[in-house]
C-alpha positions as CSV (number, residue, x, y, z in Angstrom):
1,X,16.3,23.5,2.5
2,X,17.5,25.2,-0.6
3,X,15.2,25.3,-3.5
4,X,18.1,23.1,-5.6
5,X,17.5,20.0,-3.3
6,X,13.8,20.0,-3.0
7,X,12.1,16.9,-4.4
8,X,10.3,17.7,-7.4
9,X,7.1,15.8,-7.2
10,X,5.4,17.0,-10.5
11,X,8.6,15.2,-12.4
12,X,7.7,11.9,-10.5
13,X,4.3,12.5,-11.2
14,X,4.6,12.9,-15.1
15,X,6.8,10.0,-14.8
16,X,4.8,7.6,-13.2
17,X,1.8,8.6,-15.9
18,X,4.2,7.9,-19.1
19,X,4.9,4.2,-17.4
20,X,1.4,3.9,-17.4
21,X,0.8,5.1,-20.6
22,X,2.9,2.9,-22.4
23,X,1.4,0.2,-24.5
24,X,2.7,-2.9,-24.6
25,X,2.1,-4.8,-27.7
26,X,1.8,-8.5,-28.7
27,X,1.1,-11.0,-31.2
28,X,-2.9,-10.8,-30.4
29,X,-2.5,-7.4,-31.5
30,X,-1.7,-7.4,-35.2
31,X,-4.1,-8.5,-37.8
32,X,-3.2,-11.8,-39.1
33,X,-3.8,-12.6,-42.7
34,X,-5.4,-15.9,-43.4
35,X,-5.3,-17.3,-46.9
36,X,-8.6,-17.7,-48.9
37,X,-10.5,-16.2,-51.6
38,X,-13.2,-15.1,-48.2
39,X,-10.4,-12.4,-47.9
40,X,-9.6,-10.5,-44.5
41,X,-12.2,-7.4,-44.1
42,X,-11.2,-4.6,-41.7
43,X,-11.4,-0.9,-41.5
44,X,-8.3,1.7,-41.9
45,X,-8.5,4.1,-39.5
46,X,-6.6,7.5,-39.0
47,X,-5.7,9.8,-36.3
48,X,-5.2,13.6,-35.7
49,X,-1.7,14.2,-34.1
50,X,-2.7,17.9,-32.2
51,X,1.8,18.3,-31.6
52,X,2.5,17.8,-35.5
53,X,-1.5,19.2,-36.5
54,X,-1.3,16.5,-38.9
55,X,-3.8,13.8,-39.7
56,X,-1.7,10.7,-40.1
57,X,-2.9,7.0,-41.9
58,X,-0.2,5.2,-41.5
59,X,3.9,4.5,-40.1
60,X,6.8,3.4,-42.4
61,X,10.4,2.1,-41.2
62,X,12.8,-0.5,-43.3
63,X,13.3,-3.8,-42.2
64,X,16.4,-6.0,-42.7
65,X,15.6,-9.6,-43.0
66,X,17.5,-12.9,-41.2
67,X,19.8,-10.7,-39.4
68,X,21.2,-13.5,-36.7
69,X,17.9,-15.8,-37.2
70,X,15.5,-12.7,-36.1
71,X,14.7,-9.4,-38.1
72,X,15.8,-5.6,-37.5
73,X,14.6,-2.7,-37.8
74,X,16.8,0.0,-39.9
75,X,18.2,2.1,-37.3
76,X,17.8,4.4,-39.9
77,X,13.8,4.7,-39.2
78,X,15.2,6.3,-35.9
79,X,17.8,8.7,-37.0
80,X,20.4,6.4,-36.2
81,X,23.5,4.8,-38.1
82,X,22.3,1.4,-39.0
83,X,25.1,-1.3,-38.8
84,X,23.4,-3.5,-41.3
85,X,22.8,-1.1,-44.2
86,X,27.0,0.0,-43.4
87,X,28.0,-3.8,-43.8
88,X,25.6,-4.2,-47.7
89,X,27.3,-1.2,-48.5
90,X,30.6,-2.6,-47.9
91,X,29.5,-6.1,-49.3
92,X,27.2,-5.3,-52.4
93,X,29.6,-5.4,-54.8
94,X,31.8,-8.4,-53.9
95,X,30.2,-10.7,-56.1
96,X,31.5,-13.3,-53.4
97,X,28.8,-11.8,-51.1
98,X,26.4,-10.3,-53.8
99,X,23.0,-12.7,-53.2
100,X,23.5,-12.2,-49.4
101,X,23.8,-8.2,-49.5
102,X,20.2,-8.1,-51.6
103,X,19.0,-10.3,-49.3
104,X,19.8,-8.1,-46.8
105,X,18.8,-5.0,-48.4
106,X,16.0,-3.0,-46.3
107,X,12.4,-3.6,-47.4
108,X,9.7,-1.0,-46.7
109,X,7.4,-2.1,-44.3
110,X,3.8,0.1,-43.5
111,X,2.1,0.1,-40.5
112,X,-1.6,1.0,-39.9
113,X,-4.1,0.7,-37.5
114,X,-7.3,-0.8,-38.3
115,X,-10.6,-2.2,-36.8
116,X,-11.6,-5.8,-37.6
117,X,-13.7,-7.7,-35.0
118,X,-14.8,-4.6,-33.0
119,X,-11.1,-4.5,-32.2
120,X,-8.8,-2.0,-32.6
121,X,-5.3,-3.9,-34.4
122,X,-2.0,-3.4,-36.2
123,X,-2.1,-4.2,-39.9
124,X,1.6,-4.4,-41.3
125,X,2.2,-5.1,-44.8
126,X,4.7,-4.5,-47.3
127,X,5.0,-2.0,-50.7
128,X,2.7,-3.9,-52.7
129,X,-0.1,-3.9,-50.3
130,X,0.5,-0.5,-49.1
131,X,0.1,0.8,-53.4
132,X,-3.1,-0.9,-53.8
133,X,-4.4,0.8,-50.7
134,X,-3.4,4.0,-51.3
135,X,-4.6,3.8,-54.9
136,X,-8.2,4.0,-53.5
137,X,-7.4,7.2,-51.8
138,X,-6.3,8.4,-55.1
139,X,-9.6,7.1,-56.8
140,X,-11.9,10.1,-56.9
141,X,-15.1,7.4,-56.7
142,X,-13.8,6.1,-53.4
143,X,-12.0,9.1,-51.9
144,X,-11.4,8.8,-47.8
145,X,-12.6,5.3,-47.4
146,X,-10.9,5.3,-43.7
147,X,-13.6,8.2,-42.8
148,X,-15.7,7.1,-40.2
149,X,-19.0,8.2,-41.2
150,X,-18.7,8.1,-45.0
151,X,-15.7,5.4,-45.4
152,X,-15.4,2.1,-46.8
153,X,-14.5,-1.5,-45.3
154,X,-11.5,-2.9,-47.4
155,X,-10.9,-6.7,-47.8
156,X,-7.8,-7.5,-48.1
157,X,-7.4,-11.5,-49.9
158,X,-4.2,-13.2,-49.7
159,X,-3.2,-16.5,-52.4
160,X,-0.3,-19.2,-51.8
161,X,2.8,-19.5,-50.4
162,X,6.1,-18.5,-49.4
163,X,7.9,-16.3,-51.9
164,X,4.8,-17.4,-54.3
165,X,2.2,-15.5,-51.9
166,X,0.3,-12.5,-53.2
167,X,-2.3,-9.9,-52.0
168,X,-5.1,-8.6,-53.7
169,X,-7.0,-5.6,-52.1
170,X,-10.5,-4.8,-52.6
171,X,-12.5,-2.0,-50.7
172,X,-16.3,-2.5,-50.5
173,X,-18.2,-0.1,-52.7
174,X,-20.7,0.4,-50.3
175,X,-20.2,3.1,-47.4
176,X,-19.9,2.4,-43.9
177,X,-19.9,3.9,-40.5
178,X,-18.2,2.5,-38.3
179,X,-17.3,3.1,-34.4
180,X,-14.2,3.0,-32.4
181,X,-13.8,0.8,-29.9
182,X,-14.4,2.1,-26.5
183,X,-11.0,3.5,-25.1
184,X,-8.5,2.0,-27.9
185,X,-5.0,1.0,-27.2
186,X,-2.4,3.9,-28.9
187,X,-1.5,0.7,-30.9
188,X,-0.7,3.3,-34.1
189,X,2.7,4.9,-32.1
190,X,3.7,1.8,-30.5
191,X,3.3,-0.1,-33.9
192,X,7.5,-0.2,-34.2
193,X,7.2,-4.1,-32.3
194,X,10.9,-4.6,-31.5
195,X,13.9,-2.3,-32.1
196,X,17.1,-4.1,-31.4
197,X,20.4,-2.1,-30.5
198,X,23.6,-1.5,-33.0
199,X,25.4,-3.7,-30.3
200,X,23.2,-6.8,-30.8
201,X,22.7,-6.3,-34.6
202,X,26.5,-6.6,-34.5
203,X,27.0,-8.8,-32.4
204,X,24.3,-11.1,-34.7
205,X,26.7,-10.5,-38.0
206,X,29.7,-11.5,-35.9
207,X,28.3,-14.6,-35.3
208,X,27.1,-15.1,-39.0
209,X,30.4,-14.2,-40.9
210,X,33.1,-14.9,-39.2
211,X,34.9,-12.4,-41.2
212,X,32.9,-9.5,-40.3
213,X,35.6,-7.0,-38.7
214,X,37.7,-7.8,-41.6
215,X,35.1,-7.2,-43.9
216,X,33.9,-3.9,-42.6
217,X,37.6,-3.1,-42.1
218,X,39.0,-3.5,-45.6
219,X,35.9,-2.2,-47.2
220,X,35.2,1.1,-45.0
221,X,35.3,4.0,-46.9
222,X,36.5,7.3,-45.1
223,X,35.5,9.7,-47.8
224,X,31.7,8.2,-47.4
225,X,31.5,8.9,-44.0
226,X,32.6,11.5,-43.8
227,X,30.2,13.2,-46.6
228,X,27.5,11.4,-44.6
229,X,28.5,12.6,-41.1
230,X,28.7,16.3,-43.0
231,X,25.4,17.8,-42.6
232,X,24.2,15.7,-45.7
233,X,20.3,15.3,-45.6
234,X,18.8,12.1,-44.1
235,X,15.2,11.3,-45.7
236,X,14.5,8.5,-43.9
237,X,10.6,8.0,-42.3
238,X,11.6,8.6,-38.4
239,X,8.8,7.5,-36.2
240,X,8.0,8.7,-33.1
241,X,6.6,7.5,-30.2
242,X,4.3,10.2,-29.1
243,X,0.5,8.8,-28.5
244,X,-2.5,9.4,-30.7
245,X,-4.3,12.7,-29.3
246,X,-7.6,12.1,-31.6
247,X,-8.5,9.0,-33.7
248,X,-10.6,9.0,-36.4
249,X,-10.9,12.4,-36.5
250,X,-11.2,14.1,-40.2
251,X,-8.5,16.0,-41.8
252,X,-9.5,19.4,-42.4
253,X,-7.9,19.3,-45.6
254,X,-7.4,15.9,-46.5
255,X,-3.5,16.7,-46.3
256,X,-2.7,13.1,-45.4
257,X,-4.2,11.8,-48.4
258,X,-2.4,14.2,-50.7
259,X,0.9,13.2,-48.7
260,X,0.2,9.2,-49.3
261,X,-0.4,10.0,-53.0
262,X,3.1,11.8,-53.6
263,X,4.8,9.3,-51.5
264,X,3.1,6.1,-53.8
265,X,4.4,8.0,-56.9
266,X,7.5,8.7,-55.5
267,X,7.9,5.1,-54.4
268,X,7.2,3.8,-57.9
269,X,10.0,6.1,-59.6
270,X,12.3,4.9,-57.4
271,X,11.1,1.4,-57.9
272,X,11.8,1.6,-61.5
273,X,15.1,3.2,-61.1
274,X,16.3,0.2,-59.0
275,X,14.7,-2.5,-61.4
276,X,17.2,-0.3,-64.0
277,X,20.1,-0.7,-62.3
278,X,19.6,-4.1,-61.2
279,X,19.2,-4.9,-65.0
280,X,22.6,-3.1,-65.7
281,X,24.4,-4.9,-62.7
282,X,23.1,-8.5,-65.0
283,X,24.2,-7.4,-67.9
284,X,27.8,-6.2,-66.3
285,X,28.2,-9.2,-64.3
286,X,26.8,-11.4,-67.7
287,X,29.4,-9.8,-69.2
288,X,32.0,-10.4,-66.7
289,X,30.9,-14.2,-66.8
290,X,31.5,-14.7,-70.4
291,X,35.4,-13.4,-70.7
């Protein structure tokens, strides 16, 4: 038998292992946020990726909201085209359609892995929870508080309701080590819960505007794509899926904190640069109104 037909065992091997590695991830294994001034106290913890040689605290993607009844997760985050953000862009400034394209708009969402209970669990929250953590980091009389030996617990308290609800984060001033659980789940690379395909996303904004294929028809613009499709930079957080070699271990030069702090500042600029804008569309549309 000729070495091009013999049966590669290794390759079934390695492929039998990654099906066993896989982590399969439900609701029992996110940290859910009860509502009370007792607060929700947990520990942030980190990992050492030994492919990238980064330490790493945390995951961002985007997430479109009540996209067919469910949410989605920006294809983007994967280095993808992303149907939604294409249909907002084509939408935003049909003032027919305006509320539902903000609506629709991705919102950052942070994932990080923490131990509450003596369990090892998903926390995912959104900007403003995500600033108020990583403003400790940037506190020189907290520092690393996700540092096993010398880190802090943080409690994280969460007041009213729907679009009312708020989160205040508080990290104990005390230091406290803490210990992993014995053989955690990689729940840190298999955080991304559900990523739906361009097919079904579509297929969900067929169903909710009727007009969709006229819509993205009569609104797509060549020259865009094209720029897009040209090499242009994409910035977008991509995640990937490979496991966690070491948690908890220290980064030798805190790099990951360094990296959380620029991102926060750079987060915030572009925060204010959109509340500009959004001020100027008012006005324009104010404007509009009146004539």
């Amino acid at each position: 038998m000729s070495k091009d037909n013999e049966l590669d065992i290794g390759a079934i091997i390695r492929k039998h292992q990654e099906r066993k590695d896989r982590v399969s991830v439900g609701r029992e294994d996110f940290v859910k946020l009860e509502t009370g001034p007792a607060g929700n106290i947990m520990r942030l913890v980190t990992f050492h990726n030994a492919k990238s040689g980064k330490t790493e605290l945390y995951r961002e993607y985007s997430q479109h909201f009540d996209i067919g009844g469910k949410g989605a997760v920006c294809l983007k985050t994967f280095g993808e085209a992303c149907p939604v953000c294409e249909f907002v862009n084509v939408i935003k400034d049909d003032a027919e359609y305006r509320k539902v394209a903000n609506k629709m708009f991705p919102r950052k969402r942070y994932i990080f892995n923490v131990i509450q209970g003596g369990k090892l669990l998903i926390l995912e929250v959104g900007t403003s929870v995500w600033e108020q953590i990583i403003s400790y980091f940037a506190d020189e009389n907290y520092g690393n508080i996700s540092d096993l030996k010398t880190g802090r617990d943080i409690k994280i308290i969460k007041s009213g309701t729907g679009l009312s609800t708020e989160y205040d984060v508080k990290v104990n001033p005390n230091v406290k080590p803490v210990k992993l659980p014995s053989e955690p789940k990689n729940l840190y690379a298999a955080g991304i819960v559900y990523k739906r395909s361009a097919e079904d996303i579509i297929e969900a904004l067929q169903s909710t505007f009727t007009n969709y294929n006229e819509l993205v028809n009569a609104g797509y613009d060549e020259d865009s794509a094209e720029s897009t499709s040209s090499g242009q930079e994409d910035t977008t957080t991509k995640l990937s899926s490979e496991p966690a070699d070491e948690w908890g271990s220290p980064a030798p030069e805190e790099d990951f904190i360094d990296e959380a702090i620029r991102k926060k500042e750079e987060t915030s600029q572009e925060r204010q640069v959109t509340r500009g804008a959004l001020h100027l569309q008012a006005i324009h549309q104010t404007q509009q109104e009146l004539q």
